[in-house]
C-alpha positions as CSV (number, residue, x, y, z in Angstrom):
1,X,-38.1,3.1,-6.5
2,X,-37.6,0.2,-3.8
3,X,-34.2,0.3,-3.0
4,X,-33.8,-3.5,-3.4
5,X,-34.9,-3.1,-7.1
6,X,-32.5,0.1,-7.4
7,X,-29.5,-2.4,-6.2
8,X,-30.7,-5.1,-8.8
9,X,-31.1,-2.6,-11.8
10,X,-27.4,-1.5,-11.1
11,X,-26.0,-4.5,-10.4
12,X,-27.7,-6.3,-13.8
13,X,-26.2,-3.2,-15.4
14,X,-22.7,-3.1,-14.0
15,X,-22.6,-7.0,-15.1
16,X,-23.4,-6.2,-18.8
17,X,-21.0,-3.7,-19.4
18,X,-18.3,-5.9,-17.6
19,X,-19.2,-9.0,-19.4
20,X,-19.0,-7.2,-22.9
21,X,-15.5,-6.4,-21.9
22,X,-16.0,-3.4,-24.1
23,X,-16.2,-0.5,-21.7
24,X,-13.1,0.6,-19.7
25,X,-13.8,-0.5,-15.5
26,X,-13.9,2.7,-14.5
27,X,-16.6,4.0,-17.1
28,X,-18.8,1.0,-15.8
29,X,-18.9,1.3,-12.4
30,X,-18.9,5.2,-13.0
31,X,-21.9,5.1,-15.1
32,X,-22.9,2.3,-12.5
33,X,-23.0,4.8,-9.6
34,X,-25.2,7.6,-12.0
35,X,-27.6,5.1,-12.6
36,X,-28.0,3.9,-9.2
37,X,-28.7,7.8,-8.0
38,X,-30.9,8.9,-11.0
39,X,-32.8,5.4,-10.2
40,X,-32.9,6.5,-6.5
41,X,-34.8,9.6,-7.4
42,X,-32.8,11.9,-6.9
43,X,-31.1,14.7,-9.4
44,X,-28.4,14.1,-12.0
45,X,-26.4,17.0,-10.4
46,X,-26.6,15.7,-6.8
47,X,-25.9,12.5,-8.5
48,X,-23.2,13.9,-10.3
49,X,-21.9,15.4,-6.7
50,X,-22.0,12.6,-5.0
51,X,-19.6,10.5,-7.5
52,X,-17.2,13.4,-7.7
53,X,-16.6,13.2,-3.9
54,X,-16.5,9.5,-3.6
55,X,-13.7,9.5,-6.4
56,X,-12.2,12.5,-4.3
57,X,-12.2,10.8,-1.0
58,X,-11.2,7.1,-2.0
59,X,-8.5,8.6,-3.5
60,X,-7.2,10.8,-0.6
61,X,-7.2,7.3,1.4
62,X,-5.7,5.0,-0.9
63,X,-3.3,7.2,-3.2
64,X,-0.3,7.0,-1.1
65,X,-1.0,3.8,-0.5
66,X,-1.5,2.1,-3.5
67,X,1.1,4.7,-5.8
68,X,4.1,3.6,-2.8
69,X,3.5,-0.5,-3.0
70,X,3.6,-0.6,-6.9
71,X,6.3,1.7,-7.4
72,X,8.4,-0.4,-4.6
73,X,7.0,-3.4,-6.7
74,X,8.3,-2.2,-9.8
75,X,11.8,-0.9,-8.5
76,X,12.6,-4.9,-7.4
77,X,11.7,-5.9,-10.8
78,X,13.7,-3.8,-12.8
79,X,16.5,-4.0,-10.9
80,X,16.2,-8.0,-10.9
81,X,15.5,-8.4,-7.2
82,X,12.3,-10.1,-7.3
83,X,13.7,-13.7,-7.3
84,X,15.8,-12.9,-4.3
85,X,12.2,-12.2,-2.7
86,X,10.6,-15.2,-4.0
87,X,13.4,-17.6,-3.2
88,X,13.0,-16.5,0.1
89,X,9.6,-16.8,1.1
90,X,9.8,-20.2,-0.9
91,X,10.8,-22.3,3.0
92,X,12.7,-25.0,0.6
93,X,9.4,-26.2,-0.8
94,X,9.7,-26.9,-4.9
95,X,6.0,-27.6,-5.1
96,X,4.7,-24.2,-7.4
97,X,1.7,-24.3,-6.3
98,X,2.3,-24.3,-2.7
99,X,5.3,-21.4,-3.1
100,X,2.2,-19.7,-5.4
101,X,-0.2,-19.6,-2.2
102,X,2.0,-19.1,0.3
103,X,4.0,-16.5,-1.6
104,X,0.3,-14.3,-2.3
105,X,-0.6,-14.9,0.9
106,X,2.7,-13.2,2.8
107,X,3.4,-10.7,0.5
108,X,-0.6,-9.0,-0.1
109,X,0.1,-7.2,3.5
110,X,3.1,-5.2,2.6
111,X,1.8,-4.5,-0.6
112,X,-1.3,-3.5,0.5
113,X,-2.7,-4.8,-2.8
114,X,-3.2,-8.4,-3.7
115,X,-3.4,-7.6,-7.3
116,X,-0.1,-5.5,-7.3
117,X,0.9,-8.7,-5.6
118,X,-0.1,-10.9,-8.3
119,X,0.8,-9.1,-10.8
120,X,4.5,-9.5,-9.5
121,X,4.4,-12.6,-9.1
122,X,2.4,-14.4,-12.0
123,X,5.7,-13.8,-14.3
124,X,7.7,-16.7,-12.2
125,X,4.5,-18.9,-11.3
126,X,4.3,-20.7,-14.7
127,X,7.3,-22.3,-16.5
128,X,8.0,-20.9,-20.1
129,X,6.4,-22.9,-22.7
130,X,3.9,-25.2,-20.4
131,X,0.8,-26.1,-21.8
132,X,-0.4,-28.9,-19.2
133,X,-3.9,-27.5,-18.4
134,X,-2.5,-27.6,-14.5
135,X,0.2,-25.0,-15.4
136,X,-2.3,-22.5,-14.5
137,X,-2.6,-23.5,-10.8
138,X,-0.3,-21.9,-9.4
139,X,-1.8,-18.9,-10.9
140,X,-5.2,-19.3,-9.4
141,X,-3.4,-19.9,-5.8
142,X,-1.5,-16.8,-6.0
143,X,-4.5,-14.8,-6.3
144,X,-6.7,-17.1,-4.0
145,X,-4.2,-16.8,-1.6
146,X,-3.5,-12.8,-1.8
147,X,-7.1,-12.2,-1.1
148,X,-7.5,-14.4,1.7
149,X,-4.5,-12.6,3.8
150,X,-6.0,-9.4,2.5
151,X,-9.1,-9.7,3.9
152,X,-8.1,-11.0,7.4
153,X,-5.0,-9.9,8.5
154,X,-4.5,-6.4,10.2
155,X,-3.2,-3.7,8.2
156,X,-4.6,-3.8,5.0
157,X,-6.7,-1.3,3.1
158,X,-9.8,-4.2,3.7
159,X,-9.3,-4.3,7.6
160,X,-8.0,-0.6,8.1
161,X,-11.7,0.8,7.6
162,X,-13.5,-2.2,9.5
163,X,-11.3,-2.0,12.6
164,X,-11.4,2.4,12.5
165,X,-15.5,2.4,12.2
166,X,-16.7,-0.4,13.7
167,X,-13.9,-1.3,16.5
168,X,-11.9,1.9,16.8
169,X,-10.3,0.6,20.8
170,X,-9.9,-3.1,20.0
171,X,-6.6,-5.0,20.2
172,X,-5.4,-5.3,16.7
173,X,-2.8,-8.0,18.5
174,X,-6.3,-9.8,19.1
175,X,-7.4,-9.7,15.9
176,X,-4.4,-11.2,14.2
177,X,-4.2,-13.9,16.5
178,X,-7.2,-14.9,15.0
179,X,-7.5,-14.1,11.7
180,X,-4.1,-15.3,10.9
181,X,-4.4,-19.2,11.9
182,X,-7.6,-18.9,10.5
183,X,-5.9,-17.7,7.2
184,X,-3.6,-20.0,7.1
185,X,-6.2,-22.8,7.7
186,X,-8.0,-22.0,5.0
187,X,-5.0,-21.4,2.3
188,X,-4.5,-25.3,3.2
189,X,-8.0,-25.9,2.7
190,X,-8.0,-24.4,-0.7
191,X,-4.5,-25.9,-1.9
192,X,-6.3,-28.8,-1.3
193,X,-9.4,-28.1,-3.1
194,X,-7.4,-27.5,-6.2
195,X,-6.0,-30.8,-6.4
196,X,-9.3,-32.2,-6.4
197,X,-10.9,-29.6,-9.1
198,X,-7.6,-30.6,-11.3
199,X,-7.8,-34.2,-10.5
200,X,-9.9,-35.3,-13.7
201,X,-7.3,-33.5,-15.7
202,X,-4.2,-35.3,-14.9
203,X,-2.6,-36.2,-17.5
204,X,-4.3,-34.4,-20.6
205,X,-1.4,-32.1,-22.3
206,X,1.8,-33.4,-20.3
207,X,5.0,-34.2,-22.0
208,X,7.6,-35.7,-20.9
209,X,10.7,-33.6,-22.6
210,X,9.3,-30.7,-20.1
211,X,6.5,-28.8,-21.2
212,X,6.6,-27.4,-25.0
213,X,4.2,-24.6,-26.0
214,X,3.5,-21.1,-25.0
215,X,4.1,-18.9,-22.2
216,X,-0.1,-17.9,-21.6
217,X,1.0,-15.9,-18.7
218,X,0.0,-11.8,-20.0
219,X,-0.2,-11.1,-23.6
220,X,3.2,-10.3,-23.6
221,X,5.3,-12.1,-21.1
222,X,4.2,-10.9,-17.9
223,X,5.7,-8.0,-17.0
224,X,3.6,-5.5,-14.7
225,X,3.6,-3.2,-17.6
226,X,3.3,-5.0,-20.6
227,X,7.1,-5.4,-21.2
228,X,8.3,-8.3,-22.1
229,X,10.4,-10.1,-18.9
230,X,13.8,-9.7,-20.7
231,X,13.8,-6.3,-19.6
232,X,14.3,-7.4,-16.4
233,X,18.2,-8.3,-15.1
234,X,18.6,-11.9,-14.2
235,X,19.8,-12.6,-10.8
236,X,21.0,-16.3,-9.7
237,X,19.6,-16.1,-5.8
238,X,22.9,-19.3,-5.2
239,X,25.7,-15.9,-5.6
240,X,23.8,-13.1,-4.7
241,X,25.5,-10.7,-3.4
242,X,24.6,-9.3,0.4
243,X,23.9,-5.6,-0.8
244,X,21.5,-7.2,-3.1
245,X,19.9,-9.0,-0.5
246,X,19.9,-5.8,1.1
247,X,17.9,-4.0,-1.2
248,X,15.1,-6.4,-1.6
249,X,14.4,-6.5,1.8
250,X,15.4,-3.5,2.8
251,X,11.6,-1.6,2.1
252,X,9.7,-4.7,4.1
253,X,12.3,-4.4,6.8
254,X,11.7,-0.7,7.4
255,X,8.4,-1.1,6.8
256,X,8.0,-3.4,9.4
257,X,9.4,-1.5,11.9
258,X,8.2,1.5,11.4
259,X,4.8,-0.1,11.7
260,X,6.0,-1.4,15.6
261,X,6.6,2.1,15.8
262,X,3.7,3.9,15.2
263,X,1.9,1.6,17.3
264,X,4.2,1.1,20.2
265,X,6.0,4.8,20.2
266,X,4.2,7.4,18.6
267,X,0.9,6.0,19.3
268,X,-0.5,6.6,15.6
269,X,-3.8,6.2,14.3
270,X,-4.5,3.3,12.2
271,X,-4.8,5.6,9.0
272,X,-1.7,7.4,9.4
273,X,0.5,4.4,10.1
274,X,-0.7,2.8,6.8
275,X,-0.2,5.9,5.3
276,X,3.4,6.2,7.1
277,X,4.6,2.9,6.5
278,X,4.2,2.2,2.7
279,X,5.9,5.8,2.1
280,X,8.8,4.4,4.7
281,X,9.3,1.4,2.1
282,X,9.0,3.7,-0.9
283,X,11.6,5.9,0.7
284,X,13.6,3.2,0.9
285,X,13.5,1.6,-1.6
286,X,13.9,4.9,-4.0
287,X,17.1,5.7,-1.6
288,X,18.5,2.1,-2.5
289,X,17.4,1.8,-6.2
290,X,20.5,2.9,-8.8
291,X,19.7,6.3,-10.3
292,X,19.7,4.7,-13.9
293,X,16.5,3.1,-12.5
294,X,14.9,5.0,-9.8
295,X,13.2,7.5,-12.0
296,X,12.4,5.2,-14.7
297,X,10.7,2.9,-12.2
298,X,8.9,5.6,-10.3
299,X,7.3,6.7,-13.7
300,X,6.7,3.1,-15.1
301,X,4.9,2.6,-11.9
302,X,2.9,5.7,-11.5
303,X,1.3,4.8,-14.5
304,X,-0.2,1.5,-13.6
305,X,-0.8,2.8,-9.6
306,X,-3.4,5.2,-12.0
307,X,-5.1,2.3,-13.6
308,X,-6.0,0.2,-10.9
309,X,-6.7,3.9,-8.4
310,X,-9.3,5.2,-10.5
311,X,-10.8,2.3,-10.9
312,X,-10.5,1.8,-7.4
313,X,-11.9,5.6,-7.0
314,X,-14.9,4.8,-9.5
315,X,-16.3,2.0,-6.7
316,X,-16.0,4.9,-4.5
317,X,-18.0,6.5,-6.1
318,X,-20.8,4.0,-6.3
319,X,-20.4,3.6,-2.4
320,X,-21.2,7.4,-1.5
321,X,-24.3,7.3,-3.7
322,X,-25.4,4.3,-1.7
323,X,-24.4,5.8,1.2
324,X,-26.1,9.4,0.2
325,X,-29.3,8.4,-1.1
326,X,-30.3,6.8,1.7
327,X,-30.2,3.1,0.0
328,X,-27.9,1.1,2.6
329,X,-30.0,2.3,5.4
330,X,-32.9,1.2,3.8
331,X,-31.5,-2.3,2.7
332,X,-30.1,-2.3,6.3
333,X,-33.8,-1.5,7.9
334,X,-35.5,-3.9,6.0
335,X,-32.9,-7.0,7.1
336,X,-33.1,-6.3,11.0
337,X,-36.8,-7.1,11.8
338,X,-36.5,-10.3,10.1
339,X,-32.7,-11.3,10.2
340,X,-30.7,-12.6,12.8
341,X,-28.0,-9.8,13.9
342,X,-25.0,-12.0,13.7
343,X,-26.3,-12.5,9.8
344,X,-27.2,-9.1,8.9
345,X,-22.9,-8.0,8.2
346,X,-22.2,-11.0,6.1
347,X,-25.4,-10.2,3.9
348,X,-25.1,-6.7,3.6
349,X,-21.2,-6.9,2.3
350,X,-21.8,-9.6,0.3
351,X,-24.5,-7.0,-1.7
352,X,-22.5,-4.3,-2.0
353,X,-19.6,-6.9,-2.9
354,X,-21.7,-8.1,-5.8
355,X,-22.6,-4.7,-6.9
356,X,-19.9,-2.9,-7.3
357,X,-16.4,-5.2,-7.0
358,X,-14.1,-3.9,-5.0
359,X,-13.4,-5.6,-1.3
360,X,-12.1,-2.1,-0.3
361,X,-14.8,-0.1,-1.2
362,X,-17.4,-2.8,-0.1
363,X,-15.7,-3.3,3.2
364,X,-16.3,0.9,3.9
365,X,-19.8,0.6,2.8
366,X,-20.0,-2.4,5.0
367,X,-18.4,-0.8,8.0
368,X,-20.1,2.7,7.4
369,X,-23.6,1.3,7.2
370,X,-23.5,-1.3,10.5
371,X,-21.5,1.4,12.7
372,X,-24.7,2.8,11.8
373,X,-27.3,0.3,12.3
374,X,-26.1,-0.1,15.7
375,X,-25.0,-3.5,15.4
376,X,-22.0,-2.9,16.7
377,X,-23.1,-2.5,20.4
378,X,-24.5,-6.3,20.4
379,X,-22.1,-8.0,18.4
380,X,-18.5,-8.6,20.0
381,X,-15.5,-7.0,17.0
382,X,-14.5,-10.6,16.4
383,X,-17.3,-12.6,14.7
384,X,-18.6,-8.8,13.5
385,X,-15.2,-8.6,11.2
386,X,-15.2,-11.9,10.4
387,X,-18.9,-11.5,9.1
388,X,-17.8,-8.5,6.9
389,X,-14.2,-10.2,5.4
390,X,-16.6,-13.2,4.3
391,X,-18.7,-11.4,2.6
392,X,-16.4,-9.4,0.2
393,X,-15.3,-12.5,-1.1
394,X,-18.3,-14.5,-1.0
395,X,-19.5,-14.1,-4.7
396,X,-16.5,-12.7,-6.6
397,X,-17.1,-12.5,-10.5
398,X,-17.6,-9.5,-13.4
399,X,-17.3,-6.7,-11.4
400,X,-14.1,-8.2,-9.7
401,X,-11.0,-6.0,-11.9
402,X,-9.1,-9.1,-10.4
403,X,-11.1,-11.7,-11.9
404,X,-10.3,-10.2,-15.5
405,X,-6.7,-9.9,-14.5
406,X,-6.8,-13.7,-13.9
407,X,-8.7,-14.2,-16.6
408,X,-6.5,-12.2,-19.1
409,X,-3.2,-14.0,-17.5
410,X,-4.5,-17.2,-17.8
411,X,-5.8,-17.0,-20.6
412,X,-8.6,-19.1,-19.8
413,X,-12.6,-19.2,-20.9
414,X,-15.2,-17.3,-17.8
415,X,-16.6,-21.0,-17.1
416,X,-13.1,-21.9,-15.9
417,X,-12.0,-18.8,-14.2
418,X,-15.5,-19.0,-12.0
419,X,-14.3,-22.9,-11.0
420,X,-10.9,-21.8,-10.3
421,X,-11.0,-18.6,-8.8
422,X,-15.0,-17.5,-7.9
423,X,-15.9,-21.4,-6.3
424,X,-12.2,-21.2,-4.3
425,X,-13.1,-18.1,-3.1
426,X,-16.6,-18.5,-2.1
427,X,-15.6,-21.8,0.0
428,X,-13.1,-19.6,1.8
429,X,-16.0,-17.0,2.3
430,X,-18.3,-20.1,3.7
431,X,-15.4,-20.9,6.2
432,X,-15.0,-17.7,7.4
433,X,-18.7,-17.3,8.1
434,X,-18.7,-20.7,10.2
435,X,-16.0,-19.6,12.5
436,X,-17.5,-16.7,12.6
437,X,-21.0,-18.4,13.8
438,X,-19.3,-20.7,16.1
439,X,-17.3,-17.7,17.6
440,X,-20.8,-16.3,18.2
441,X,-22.0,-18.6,19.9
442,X,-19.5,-20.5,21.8
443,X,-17.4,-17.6,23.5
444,X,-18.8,-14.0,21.7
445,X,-22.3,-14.4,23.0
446,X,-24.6,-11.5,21.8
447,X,-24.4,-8.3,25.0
448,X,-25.8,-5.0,25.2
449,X,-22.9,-3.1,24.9
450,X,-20.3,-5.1,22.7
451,X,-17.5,-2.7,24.1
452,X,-17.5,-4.0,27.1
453,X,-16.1,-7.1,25.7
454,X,-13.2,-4.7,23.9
455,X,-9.2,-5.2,24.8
């Protein structure tokens, strides 16, 4: 079968099963990735071989990863630390829905997951008992503005994988200098989008006493877990003490420098230092946790890294059968008679974006599949990255696990999740690609060897 009408097949299948909301994530995109193969033509036990070793080899990348920033996420939040964090990264601003963006924005990097990041944060982004329909947008700019960083900025498991296969030599100093006032551009471009998509609500639901009604944030109040927030021990940022300032920071400090470290010292790969860094911070923050809570916190938060890894290691698994069956090179082949090269990385993320959900896994199957194509020799690293980061956010929707984790802590219908979350989103996708474009043309003019243009 055309491998075109293979992608479309999968994709209209994948988008059923999410939409019912009746099938577990990882059962649909695993399922997804069986289908794809047996529609490919090929055997259900190669099929079947292929989706073991994806699962096996997203998870050797990202375990560590993922398993450290929770489990550092969830020690600050039992032991009360988190609004020592928020205050401050807050830069005296009282606005909540600029402390939402700016607050996903910063901390999706040391994460390195912007939905462990919003799931952290959503608890303090909405006051208890507000049922103004703009008490939900400071929600949508937390997890606008943790994809946007984690797309762009240098290291995160999105730009690891693009850097390592397409760039492997290039100044990651470059890259950042960049993508980061590009970033930042666009979080203000988005902030103020929403007051425009909220304008024709003002108004509707406010009280004047302060907000009476429900807390819609989680089923049950929040927590990372499920818990209800009162688990959690209060801490009033005005007194805290300096050893409890300490221990918030304490795992981004290290973190941090062990990342100036690798680099500048021991000269590590970029792999190994993301690898080397979160389990610094985890080994920190375990070290400065209480041992009431360090156990308790490190099993709490095992359990959730599982959730959100194997569904992580299921869109692996759709991206080796691509990869394997021969389906990318063919999309790939058909695009470069006809397409523009500068185009070609935008469109061929924003596929595999669409089909199977994850930026992680769509940025390796991006990466994998131009280092390839040979794209990378006549298209300088800049505008070629830039291409890819747009298109894993370009069309964000059913097969996004993040867009049902806003949509579950909103509480909101799917019509206004797309406005608030999809359409942001894709307008931050369009800017990227126009830099990128005007990059191109203006001072990354196509060569023959794009290396030459490296450092």
């Amino acid at each position: 079968m055309d491998a075109v009408a293979v992608l479309i097949i999968t994709l209209v299948f994948i988008t059923v099963l999410a939409f019912s909301r009746k099938v577990p994530i990882f059962l649909t995109l695993f399922s997804g990735a069986v289908l794809m193969g047996l529609l490919a033509g090929f055997g259900y036990e190669q099929v079947i071989n292929w989706t073991i070793k994806g699962i096996g080899s997203t998870f050797t990348g990202f375990a560590v990863v993922i398993l450290s920033g929770i489990v550092i996420v969830r020690l600050l939040y039992d032991q009360g630390l988190l609004d020592i964090i928020i205050s401050g990264l807050s830069f005296g601003t009282k606005d909540r829905d600029i402390n939402a963006g700016i607050l996903g924005y910063i901390l999706a990097v040391p994460t390195t997951c912007c939905m462990t990041t919003y799931m952290m944060l959503a608890p303090a982004m909405k006051k208890e008992g507000d049922i103004n329909p703009k008490s939900n947008r400071p929600l949508y700019l937390l997890a606008v503005g943790s994809i946007i960083s984690y797309v762009l900025i240098f290291p995160t498991p999105v730009t690891i994988p693009i850097i390592t296969a397409l760039a492997p030599e290039y100044s990651i100093f470059n890259l950042d200098a960049i993508t980061i006032p590009l970033s930042l551009g666009i979080l203000v471009i988005i902030m103020l989008l929403f007051r425009f998509l909220y304008r024709s609500t003002k108004g509707n639901g406010e009280e004047k006493d302060g907000n009476k009604g429900v807390n819609k944030v989680g089923d049950t109040g929040g927590d990372i877990n499920g818990e209800t927030a009162e688990s959690a021990e209060p801490v009033r940022t005005e007194k805290t003490a300096a050893n409890l300032k300490l221990r918030a920071w304490a795992p981004f400090i290290v973190m941090i420098a062990t990342t100036l470290a690798g680099f500048f010292i021991f000269h590590l790969s970029h792999i190994i230092i993301m690898q080397t860094i979160m389990l610094a911070g985890l080994i920190t923050a375990l070290a400065l946790a209480p041992a009431d809570i360090r156990m308790k916190s490190f099993s709490e938060g095992t359990k959730f890294a599982g959730l959100i890894l194997f569904d992580l290691c299921a869109a692996g698994a759709i991206g080796r059968v691509i990869r394997e069956s021969g389906l990318a090179s063919g999309i790939t082949d058909s695009m470069i008679p006809v397409l523009p090269d500068i185009l070609i990385p935008f469109i061929v993320t924003a596929i595999f974006a669409i089909a199977q959900g994850s930026r992680v896994t769509t940025a390796v199957i991006a990466s994998e599949i131009i280092a390839a194509s040979g794209l990378a020799a006549t298209i300088h690293p800049i505008p070629m990255i830039l291409m890819i980061a747009a298109g894993t956010c370009f069309v964000v929707f059913f097969t996004d696990p993040y867009f049902w984790l806003v949509q579950k802590t909103t509480g909101d219908d799917i019509k206004t999740v797309l406005k608030n979350y999809t359409l942001p989103l894709a307008v931050a996708a369009v800017i990227i690609f126009v830099v990128a474009l005007l990059l191109t043309a203006f001072f990354f003019p196509y060569v023959e060897d794009a290396a030459l243009l490296m450092g």
